[in-house]
C-alpha atoms as a printed R data frame, in Angstrom:
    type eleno elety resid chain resno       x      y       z
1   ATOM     1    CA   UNK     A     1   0.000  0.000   0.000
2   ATOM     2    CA   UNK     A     2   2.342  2.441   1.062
3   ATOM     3    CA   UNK     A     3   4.901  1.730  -2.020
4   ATOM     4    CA   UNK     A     4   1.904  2.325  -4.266
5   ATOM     5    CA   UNK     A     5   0.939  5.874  -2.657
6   ATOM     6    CA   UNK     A     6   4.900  7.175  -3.421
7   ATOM     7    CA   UNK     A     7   4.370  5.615  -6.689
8   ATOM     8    CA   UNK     A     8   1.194  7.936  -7.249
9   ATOM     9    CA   UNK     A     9   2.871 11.212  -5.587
10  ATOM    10    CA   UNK     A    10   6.068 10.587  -7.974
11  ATOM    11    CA   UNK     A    11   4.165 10.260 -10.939
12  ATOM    12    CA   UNK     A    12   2.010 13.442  -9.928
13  ATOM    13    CA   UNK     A    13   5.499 15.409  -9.288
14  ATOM    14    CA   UNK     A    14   6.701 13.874 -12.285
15  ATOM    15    CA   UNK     A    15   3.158 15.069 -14.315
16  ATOM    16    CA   UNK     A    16   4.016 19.005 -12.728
17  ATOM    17    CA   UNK     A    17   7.840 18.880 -13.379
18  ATOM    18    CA   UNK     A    18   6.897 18.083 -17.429
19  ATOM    19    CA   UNK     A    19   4.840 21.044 -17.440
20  ATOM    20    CA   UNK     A    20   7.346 23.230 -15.958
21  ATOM    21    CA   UNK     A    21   9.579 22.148 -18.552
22  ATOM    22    CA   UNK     A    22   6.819 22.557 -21.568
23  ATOM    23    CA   UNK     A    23   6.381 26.244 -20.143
24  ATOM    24    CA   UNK     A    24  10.352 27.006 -20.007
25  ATOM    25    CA   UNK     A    25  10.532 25.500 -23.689
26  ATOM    26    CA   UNK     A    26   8.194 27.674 -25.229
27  ATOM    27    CA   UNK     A    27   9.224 30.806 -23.889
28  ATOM    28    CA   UNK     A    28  12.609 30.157 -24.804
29  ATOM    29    CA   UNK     A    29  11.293 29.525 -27.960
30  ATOM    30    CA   UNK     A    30   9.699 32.527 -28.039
31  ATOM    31    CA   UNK     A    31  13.154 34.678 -27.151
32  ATOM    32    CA   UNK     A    32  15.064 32.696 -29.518
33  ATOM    33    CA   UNK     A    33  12.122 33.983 -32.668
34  ATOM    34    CA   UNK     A    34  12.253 37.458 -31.229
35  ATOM    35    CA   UNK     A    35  16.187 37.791 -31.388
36  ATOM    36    CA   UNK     A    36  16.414 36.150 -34.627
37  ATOM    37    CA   UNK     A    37  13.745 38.453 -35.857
38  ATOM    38    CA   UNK     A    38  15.784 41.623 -34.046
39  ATOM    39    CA   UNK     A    39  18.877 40.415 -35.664
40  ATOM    40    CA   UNK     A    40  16.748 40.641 -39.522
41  ATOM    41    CA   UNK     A    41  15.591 44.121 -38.680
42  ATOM    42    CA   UNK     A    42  19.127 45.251 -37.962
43  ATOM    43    CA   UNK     A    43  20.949 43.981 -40.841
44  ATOM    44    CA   UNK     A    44  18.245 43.729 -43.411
45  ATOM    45    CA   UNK     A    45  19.306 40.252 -44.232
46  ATOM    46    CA   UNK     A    46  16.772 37.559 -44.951
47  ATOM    47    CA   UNK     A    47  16.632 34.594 -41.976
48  ATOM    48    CA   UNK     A    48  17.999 31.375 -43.515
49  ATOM    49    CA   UNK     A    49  16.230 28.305 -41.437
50  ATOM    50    CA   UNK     A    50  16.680 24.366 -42.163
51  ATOM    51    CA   UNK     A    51  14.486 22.097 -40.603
52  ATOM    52    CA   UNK     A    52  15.156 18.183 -39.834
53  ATOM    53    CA   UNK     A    53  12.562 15.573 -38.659
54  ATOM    54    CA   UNK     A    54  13.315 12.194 -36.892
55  ATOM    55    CA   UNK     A    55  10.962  8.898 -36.988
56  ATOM    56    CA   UNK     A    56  11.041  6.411 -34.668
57  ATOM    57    CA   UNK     A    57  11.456  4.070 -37.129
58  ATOM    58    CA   UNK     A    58  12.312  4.952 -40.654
59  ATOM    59    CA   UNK     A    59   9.692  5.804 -43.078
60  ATOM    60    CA   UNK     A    60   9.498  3.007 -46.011
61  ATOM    61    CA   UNK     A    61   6.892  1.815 -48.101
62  ATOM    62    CA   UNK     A    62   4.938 -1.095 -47.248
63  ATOM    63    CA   UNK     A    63   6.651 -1.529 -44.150
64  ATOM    64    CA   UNK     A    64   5.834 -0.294 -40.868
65  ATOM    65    CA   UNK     A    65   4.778  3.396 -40.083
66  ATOM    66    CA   UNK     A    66   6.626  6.047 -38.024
67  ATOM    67    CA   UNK     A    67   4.591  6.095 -34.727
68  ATOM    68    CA   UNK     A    68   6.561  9.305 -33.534
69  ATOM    69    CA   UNK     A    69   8.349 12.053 -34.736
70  ATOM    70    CA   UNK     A    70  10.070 15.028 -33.903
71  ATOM    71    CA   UNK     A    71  10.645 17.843 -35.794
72  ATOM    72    CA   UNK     A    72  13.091 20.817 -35.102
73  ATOM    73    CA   UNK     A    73  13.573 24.029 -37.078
74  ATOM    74    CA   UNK     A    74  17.051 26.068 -36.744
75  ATOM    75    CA   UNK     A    75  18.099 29.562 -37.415
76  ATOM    76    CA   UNK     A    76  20.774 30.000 -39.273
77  ATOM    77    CA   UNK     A    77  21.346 33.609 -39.512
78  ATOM    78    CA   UNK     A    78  23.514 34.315 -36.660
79  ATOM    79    CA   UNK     A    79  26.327 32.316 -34.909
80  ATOM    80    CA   UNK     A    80  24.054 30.587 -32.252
81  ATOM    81    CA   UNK     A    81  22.183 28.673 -34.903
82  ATOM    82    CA   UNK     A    82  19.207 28.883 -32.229
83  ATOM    83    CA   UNK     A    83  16.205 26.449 -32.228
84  ATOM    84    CA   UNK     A    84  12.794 28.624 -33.377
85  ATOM    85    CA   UNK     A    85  10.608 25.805 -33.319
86  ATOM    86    CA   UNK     A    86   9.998 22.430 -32.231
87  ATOM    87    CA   UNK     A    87   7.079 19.335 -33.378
88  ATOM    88    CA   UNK     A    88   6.772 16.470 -31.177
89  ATOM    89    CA   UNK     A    89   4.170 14.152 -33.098
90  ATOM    90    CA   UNK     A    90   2.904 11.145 -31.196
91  ATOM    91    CA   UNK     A    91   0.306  8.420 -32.372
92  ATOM    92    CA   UNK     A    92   0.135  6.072 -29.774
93  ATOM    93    CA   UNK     A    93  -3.230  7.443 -28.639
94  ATOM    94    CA   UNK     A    94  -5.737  4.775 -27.331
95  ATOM    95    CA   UNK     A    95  -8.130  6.579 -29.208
96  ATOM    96    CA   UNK     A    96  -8.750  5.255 -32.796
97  ATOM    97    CA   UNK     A    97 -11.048  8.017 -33.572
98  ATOM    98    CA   UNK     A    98  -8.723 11.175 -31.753
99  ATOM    99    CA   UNK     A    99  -7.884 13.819 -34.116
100 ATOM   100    CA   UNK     A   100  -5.268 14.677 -31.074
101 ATOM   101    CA   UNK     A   101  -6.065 18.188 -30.986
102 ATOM   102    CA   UNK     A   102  -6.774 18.513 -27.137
103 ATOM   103    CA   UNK     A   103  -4.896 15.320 -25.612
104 ATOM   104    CA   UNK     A   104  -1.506 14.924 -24.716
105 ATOM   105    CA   UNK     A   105  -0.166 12.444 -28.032
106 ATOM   106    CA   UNK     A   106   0.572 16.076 -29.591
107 ATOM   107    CA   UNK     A   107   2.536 18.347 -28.491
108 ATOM   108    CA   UNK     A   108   3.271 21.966 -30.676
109 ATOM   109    CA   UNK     A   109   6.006 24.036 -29.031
């Protein structure tokens, strides 16, 4: 009993510490587009970005599907080659039917 109850109070800290995280991400990801974007207004150059997305397993036809993904877009305008953006894609959802726009499989920084 008592094993199970720490169990269920480390998830739940767990749970809080992954939003905490989430939160940081984005707003870092938010300073990172504002400086790139400060950077373009003060040189009048144009903001070169690549992007790069990674399956879990690796997409071929007939075979099996990528289940999840993760996609990253970088800045490469300035020496820090800063991350602007970032897709986790996740469709392990119980839910045949879920369109994952409100559940946790998706997750849009």
């Amino acid at each position: 009993m008592f094993s199970h109850l720490r169990l269920a109070i480390c998830i739940k800290d767990v749970n809080e510490m992954s939003n905490t995280i989430i939160s940081v991400n984005e707003s870092t990801l938010v300073e990172n587009q504002k400086f790139v974007s400060d950077v373009n207004l003060l040189t009048f150059k144009r903001i070169h970005v690549q992007t790069d997305t990674a399956y879990n397993h690796r997409p071929q036809s007939g075979g099996e599907s990528a289940t999840q993904s993760v996609a990253i877009v970088m800045e490469h305008s300035t020496s820090r080659k800063l991350p602007l953006c970032v897709s986790v894609e996740n469709k392990l959802c119980k839910k045949r039917t879920c369109q994952h726009l409100n559940c946790k499989k998706k997750v849009p920084y």
